[in-house]
VOGUMAR-974747 format. One record per residue (C-alpha): residue number from 1; residue in three letters; y, z, x. Coordinates in nm, 3 decimals. Layout:
<sites>
SITE     k     r         v         w         u
SITE   NUM   ALA         Y         Z         X
...
</sites>
This chain:
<sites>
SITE     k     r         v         w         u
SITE     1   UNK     9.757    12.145    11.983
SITE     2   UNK     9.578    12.330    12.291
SITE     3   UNK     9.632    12.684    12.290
SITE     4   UNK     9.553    12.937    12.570
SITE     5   UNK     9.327    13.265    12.567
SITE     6   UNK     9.421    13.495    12.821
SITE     7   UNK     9.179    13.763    12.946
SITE     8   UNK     9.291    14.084    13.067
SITE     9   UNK     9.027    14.351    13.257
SITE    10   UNK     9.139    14.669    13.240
SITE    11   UNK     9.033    14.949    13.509
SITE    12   UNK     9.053    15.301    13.409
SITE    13   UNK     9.154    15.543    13.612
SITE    14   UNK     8.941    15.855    13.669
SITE    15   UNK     9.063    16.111    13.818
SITE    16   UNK     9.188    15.936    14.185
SITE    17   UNK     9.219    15.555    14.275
SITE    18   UNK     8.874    15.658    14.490
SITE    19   UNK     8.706    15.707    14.183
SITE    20   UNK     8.813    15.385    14.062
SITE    21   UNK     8.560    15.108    13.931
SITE    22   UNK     8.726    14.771    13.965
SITE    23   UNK     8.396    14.580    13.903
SITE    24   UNK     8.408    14.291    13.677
SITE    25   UNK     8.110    14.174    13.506
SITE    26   UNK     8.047    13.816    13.405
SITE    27   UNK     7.925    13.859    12.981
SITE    28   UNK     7.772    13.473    13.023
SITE    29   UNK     7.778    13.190    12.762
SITE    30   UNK     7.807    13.334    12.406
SITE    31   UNK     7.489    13.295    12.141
SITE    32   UNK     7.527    13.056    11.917
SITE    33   UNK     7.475    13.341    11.655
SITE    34   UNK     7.784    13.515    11.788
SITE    35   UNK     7.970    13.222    11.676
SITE    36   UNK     7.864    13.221    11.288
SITE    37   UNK     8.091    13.433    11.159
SITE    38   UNK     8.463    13.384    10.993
SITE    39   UNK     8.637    13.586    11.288
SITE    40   UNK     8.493    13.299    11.494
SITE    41   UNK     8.704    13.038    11.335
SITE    42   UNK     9.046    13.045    11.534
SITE    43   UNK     8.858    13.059    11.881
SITE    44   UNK     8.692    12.750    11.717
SITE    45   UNK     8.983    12.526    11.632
SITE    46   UNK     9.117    12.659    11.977
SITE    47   UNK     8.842    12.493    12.156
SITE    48   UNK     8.826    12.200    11.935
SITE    49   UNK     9.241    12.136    12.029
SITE    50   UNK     9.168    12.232    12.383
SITE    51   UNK     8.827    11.918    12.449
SITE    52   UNK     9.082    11.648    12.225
SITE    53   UNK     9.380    11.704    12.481
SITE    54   UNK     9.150    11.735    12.766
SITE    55   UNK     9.038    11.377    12.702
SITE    56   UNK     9.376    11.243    12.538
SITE    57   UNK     9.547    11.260    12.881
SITE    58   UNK     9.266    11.090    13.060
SITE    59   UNK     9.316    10.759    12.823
SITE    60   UNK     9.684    10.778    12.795
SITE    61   UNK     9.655    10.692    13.214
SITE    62   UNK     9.309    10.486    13.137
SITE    63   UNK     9.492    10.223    12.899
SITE    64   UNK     9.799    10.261    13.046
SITE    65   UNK     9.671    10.045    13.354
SITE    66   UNK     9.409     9.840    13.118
SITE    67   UNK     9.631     9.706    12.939
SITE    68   UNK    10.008     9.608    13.049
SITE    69   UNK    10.203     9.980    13.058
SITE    70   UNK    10.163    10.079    13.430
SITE    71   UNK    10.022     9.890    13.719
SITE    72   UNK     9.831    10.063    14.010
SITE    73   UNK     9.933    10.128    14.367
SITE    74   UNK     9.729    10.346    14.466
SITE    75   UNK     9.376    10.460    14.616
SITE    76   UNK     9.112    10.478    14.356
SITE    77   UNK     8.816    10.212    14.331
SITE    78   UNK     8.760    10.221    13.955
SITE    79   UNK     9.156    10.182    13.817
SITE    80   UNK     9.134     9.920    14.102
SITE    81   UNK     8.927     9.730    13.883
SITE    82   UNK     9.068     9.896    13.521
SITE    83   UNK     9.401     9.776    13.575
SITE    84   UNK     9.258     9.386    13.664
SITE    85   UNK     9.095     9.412    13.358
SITE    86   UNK     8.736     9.519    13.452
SITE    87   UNK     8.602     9.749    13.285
SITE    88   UNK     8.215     9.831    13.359
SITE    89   UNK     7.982    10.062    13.171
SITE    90   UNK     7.895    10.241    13.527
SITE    91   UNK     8.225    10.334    13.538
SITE    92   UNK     8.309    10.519    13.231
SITE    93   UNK     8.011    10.761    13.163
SITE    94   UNK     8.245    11.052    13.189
SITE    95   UNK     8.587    10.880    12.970
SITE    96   UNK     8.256    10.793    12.702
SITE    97   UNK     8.100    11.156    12.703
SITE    98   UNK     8.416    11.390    12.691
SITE    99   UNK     8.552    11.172    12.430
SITE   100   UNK     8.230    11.225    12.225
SITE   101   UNK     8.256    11.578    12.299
SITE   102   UNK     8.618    11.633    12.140
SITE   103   UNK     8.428    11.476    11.840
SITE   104   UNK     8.128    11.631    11.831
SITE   105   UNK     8.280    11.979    11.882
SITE   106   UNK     8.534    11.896    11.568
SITE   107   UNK     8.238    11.794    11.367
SITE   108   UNK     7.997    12.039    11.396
SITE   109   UNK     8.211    12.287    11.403
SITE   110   UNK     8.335    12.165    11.052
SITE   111   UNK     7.985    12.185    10.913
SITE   112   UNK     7.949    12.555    11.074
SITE   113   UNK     8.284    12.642    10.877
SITE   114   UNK     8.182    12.507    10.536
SITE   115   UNK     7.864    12.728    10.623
SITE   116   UNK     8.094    13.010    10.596
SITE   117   UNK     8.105    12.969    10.187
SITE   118   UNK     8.140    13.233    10.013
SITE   119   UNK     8.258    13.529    10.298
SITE   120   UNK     8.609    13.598    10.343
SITE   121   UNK     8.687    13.302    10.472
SITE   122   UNK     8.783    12.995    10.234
SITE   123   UNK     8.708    12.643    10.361
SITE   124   UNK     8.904    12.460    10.122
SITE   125   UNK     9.282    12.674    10.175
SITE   126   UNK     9.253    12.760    10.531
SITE   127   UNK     9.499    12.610    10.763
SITE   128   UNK     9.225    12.628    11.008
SITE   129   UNK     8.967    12.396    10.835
SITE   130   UNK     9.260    12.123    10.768
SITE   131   UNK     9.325    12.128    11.160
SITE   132   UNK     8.952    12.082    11.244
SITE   133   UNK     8.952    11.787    11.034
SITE   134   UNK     9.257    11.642    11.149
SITE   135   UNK     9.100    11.658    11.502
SITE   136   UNK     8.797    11.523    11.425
SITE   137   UNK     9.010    11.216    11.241
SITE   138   UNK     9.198    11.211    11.607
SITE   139   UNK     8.898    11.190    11.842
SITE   140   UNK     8.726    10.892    11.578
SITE   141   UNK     9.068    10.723    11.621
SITE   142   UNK     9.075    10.727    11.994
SITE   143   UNK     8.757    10.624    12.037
SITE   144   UNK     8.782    10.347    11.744
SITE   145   UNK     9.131    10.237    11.943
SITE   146   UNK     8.962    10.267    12.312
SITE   147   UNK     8.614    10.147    12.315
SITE   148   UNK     8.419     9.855    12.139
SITE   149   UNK     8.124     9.961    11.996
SITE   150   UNK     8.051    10.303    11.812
SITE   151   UNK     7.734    10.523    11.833
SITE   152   UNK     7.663    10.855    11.706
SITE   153   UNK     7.461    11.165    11.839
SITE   154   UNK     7.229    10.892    12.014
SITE   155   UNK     7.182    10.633    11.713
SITE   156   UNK     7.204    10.294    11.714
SITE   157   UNK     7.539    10.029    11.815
SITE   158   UNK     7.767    10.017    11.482
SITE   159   UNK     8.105     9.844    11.500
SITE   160   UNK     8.373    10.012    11.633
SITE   161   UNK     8.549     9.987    11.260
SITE   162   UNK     8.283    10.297    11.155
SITE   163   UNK     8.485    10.532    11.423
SITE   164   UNK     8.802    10.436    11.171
SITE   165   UNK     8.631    10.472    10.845
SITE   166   UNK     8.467    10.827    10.977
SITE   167   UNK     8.873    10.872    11.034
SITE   168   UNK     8.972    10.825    10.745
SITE   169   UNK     8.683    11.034    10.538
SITE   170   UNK     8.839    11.315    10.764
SITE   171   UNK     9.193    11.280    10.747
SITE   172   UNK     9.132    11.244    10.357
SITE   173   UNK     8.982    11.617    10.409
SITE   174   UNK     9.239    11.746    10.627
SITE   175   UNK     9.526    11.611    10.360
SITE   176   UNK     9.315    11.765    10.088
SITE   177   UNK     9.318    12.173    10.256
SITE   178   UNK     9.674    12.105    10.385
SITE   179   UNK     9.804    12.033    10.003
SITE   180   UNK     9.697    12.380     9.895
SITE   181   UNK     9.666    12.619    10.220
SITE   182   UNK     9.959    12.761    10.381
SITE   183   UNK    10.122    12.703    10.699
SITE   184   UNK     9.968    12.348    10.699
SITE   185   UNK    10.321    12.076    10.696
SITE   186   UNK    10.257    12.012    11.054
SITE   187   UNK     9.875    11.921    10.994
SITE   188   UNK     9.954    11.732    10.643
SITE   189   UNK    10.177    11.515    10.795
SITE   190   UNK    10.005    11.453    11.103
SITE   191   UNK     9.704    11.357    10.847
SITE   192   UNK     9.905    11.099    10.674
SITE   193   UNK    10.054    10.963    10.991
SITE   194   UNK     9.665    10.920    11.120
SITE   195   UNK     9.459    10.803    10.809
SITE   196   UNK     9.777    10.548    10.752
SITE   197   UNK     9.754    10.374    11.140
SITE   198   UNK     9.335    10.384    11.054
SITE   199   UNK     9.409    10.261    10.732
SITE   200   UNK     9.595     9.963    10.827
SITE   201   UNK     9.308     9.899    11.153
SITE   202   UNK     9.060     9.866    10.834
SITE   203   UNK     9.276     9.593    10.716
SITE   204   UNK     9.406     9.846    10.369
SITE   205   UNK     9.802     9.784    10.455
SITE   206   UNK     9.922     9.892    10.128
SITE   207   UNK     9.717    10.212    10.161
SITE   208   UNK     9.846    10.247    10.508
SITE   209   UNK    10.231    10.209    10.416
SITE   210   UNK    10.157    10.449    10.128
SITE   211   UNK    10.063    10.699    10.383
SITE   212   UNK    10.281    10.639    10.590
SITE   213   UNK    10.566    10.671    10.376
SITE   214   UNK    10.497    11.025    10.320
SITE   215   UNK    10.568    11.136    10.725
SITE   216   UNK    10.929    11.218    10.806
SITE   217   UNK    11.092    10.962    11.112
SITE   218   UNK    11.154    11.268    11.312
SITE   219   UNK    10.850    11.388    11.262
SITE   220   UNK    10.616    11.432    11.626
SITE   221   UNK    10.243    11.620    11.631
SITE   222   UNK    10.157    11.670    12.003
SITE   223   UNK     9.893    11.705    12.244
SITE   224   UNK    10.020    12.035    12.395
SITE   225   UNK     9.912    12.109    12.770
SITE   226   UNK    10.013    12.408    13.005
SITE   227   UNK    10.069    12.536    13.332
SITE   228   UNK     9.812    12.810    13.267
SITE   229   UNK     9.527    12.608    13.488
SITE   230   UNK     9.426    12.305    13.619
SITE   231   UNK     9.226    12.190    13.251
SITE   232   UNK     9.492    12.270    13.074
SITE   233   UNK     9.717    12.038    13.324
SITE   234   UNK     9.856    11.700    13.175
SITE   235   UNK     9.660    11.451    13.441
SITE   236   UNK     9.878    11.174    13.392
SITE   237   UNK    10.144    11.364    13.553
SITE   238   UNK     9.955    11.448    13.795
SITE   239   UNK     9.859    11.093    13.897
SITE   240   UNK    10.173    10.931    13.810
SITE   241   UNK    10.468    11.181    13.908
SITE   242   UNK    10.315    11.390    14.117
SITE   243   UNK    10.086    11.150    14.331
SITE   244   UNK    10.232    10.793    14.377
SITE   245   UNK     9.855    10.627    14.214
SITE   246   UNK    10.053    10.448    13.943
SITE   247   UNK    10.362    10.257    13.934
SITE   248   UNK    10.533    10.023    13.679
SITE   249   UNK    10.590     9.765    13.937
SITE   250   UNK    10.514     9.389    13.782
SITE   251   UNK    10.463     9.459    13.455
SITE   252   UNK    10.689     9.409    13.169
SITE   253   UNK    10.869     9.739    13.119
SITE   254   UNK    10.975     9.746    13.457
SITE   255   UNK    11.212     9.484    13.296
SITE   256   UNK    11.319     9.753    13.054
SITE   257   UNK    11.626     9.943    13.166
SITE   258   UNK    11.795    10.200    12.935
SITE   259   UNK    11.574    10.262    12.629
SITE   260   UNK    11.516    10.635    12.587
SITE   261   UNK    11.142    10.547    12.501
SITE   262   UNK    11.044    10.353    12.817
SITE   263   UNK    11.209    10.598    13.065
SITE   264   UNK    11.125    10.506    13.415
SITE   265   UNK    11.287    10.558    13.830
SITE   266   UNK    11.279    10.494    14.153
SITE   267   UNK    11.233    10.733    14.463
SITE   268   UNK    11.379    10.617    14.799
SITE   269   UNK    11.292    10.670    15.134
SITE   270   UNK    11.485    10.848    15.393
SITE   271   UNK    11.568    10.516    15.530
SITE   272   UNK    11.680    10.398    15.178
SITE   273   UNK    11.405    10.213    15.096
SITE   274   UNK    11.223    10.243    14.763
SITE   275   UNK    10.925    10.428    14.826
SITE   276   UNK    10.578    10.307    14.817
SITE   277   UNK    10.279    10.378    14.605
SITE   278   UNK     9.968    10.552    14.757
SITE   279   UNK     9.832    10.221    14.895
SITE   280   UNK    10.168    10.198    15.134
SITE   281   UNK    10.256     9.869    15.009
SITE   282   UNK    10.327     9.874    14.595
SITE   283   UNK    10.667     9.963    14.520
SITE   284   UNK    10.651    10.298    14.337
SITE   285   UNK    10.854    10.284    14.000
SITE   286   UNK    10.778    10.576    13.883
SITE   287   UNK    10.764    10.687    13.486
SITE   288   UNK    10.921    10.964    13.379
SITE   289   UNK    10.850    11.018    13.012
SITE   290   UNK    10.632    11.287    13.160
SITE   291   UNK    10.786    11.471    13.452
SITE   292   UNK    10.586    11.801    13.434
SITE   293   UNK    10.260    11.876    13.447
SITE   294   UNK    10.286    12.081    13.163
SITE   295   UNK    10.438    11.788    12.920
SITE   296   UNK    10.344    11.757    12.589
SITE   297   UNK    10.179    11.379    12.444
SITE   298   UNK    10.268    11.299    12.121
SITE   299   UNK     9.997    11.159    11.912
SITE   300   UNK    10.086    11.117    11.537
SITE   301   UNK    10.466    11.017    11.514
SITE   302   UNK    10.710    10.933    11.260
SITE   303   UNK    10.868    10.650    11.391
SITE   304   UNK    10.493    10.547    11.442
SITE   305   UNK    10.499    10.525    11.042
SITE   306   UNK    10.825    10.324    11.028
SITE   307   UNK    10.699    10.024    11.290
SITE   308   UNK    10.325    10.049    11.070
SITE   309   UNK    10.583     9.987    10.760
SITE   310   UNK    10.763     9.673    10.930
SITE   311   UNK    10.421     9.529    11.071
SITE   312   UNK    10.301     9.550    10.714
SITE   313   UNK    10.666     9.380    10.570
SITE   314   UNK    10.611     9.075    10.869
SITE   315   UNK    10.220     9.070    10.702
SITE   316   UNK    10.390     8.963    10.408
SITE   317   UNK    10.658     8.743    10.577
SITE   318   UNK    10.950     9.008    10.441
SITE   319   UNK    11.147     8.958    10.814
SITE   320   UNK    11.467     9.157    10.658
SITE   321   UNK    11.217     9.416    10.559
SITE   322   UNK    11.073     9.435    10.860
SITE   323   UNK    11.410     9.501    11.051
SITE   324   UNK    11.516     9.755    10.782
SITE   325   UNK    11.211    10.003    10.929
SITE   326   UNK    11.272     9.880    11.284
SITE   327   UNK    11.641    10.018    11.245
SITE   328   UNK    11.530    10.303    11.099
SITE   329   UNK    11.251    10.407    11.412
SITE   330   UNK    11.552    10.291    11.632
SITE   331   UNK    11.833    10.524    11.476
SITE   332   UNK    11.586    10.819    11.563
SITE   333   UNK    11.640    10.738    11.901
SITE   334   UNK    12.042    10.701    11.848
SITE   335   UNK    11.967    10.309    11.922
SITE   336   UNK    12.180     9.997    11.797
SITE   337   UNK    12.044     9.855    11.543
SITE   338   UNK    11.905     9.502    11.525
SITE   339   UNK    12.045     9.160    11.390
SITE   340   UNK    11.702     9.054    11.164
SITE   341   UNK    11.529     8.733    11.330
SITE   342   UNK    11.609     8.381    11.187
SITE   343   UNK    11.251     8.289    11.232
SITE   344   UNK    10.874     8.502    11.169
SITE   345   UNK    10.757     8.417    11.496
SITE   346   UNK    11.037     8.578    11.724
SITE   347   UNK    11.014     8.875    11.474
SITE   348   UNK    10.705     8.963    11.579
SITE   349   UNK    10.757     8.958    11.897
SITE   350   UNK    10.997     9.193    11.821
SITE   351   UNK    10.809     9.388    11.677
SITE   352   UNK    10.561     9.422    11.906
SITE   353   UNK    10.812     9.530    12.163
SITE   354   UNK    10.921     9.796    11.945
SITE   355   UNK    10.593     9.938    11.871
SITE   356   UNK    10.493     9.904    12.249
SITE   357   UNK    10.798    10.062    12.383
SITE   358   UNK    10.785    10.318    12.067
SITE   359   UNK    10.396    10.426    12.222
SITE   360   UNK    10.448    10.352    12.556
SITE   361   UNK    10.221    10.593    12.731
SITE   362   UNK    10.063    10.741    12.422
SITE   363   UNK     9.682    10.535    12.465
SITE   364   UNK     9.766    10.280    12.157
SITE   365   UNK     9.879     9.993    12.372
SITE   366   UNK     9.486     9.852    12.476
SITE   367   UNK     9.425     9.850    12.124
SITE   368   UNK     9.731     9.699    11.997
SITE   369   UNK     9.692     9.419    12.251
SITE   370   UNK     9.341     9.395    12.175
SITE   371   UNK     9.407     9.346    11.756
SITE   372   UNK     9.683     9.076    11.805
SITE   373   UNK     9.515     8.931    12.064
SITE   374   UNK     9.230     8.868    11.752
SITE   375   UNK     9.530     8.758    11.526
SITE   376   UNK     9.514     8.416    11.457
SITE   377   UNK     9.879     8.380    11.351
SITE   378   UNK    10.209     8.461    11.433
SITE   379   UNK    10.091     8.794    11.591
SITE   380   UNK     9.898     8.662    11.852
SITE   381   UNK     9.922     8.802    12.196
SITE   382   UNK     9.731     8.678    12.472
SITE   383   UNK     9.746     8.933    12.756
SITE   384   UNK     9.400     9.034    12.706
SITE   385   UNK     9.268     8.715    12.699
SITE   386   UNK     9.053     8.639    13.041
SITE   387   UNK     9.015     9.085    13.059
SITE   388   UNK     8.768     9.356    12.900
SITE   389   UNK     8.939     9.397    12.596
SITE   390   UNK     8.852     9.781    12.581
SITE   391   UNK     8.613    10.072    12.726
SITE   392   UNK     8.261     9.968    12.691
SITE   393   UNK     7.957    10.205    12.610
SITE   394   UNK     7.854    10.391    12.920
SITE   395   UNK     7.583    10.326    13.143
SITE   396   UNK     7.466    10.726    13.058
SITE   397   UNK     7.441    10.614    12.704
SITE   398   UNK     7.277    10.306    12.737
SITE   399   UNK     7.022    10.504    12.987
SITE   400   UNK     6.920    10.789    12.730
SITE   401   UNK     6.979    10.635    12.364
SITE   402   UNK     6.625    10.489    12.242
SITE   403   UNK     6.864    10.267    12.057
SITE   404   UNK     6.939    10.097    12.384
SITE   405   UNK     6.590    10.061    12.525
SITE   406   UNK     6.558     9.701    12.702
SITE   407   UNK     6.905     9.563    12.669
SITE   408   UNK     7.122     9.510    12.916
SITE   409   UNK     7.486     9.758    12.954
SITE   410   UNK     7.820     9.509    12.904
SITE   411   UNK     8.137     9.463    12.942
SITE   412   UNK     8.382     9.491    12.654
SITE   413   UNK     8.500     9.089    12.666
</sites>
């Protein structure tokens, strides 16, 4: 999803290498009015891929440690607090505004291509305006599934749920330009993989397993970063494989030994000891679902689809149903297949390991936690229970939205 521009200077050469110029001269932001033109559109989309992924790797590490994936062992003051469930609004003003700017970039620059009516360029069949919606859908579903309480362009507090039902209204679009334009599967099915996991959030399951139905198991649509520069970098790496900030030490998966999705080691020392996180003292287990710093995310996935199938089958207490789609995200991983539960109850907690280990390290495990955690029934899960159930509106936001004038930033609890 993030591609890279490269620019070349060229030096002529006149005459002798004396009389050579090899001057380079800055051109400075480009007008606005530069933009508004058809040819503008790829460069567009480009930067619109290039502010999603920038963010997306930030909160794959973010709820990774505020919610049970990865444990910290390392140096830094705020995932100090993140991953013992504290979450403030101080803390977050730059997670809160590049998230809003992946969406805000998708957005507008979705109005500025429908602008383009009537030119050479044709909103509704370009493969371009489907992918613009389908990252605007993204960025409203990360911040729907990361933070608990949604404003836009400085208006007032709305519930989170409006970041899923903006979602879906672009999703619907994308699906709509990616029916008729060409060279659009990828974004088609990543569009019906998206507005089904909003769909079900917004409590429409048989609209969700509709869409979901339509996305091949195999089927992956990534966040793609690169070795090109440090932006284009994917961060987690860097803090998790590269530095020793992160480590899987007491949690759960660290329990997990052997399942292709959960993939996770151990460095020793020269002594033969296992090697310590960046605090000296935390064992480092380190992950290794991502072991370059050019590794791709995955962010709409088709075995995604087949666990949003079984969750909706358990919904309607249909336990053999639910395995049948369990089995089926499994075989994609060249897994045994499992003996169906005798009882609802242990069947979703089967489930939910399945869908946790299926996302591990993808930023849908906070949210996850936090929506059973709501459940009142079988589906219950208490981790989040005495922690900030998700990223909170930032103290920057509170500080300049008239919206907020006189009340008090919060926690997410």
């Amino acid at each position: 999803m993030r591609h890279t521009t490269h620019w070349i200077a060229l030096a002529a050469l006149a005459g002798t290498l004396a009389s050579c110029s090899l001057d380079v001269t800055n051109p400075g932001p480009i007008e606005d009015s530069k933009l508004q033109t058809p040819d503008a559109v790829p460069a567009l989309v480009v930067g619109m891929s290039a502010d999603y992924a920038n963010v997306y790797d930030e909160m794959v590490r973010i709820t990774a440690i505020a919610s049970d994936e990865l444990g910290h062992g390392g140096s830094y003051t705020q995932e100090g607090l993140w991953v013992r469930g504290i979450i403030r609004p101080e803390d977050v003003n730059g997670l809160w505004s590049a998230m809003h700017r992946a969406r805000f970039e998708a957005e507008s620059g979705i109005d500025r291509f429908k602008a383009f009516s009537g030119t050479s360029f044709d909103y509704g069949k370009s493969v371009y305006s489907a992918r613009a919606n389908l990252f605007a859908g993204l960025t409203n579903r990360l911040l729907g599934e990361t933070v608990c309480g949604a404003v836009f362009d400085n208006g007032p507090l709305q519930s989170d749920s409006a970041y899923f039902q903006r979602a879906d209204t672009f999703f619907t679009e994308a699906i709509k330009i990616a029916l008729v334009a060409n060279g659009a599967t990828d974004v088609l099915n990543a569009a019906y993989g998206g507005r089904a996991s909003v769909r079900a959030w917004l409590g429409n399951w048989d609209a969700a397993i509709a869409d979901a139905a339509q996305v091949p198991t195999a089927f992956v649509y990534n966040a793609v970063f690169s070795l090109n520069s440090t932006r284009e970098q994917n961060s987690l790496v860097q803090e998790t494989y590269v530095r020793r900030e992160f480590s899987l030490y007491n949690t759960s998966w660290a329990q997990v030994f052997k399942d292709p999705r959960v993939p996770w080691d151990t460095i020793k020392t020269s002594n033969g000891a296992i090697q310590t996180g960046q605090d000296g003292k935390t064992p480092y287990f380190r992950q290794a679902k991502y072991t370059d710093l050019g590794a791709d995310i995955p962010v709409v996935k088709g075995t995604e689809m087949r666990l949003l199938q079984a969750e909706a089958a358990l919904r309607k207490n249909d336990i053999a149903g639910a395995y049948t789609f369990m089995n089926q995200a499994r075989a994609n991983y060249k897994m045994a297949a499992l003996t169906p539960a005798s009882d609802l109850a242990t069947a979703w907690k089967t489930l939910e390991f399945e869908r946790g280990a299926t996302l591990w390290l993808e930023a849908r495990r906070l949210w996850d936690l936090r929506r059973w955690g709501a459940d009142p029934g079988p589906a219950k899960n208490t981790f989040l229970a005495t922690r900030d159930k998700a990223v909170p509106v930032s103290l920057e936001e509170y500080q300049t939205n008239p919206n907020f004038a006189g009340v008090t930033p919060k926690e997410c609890q």
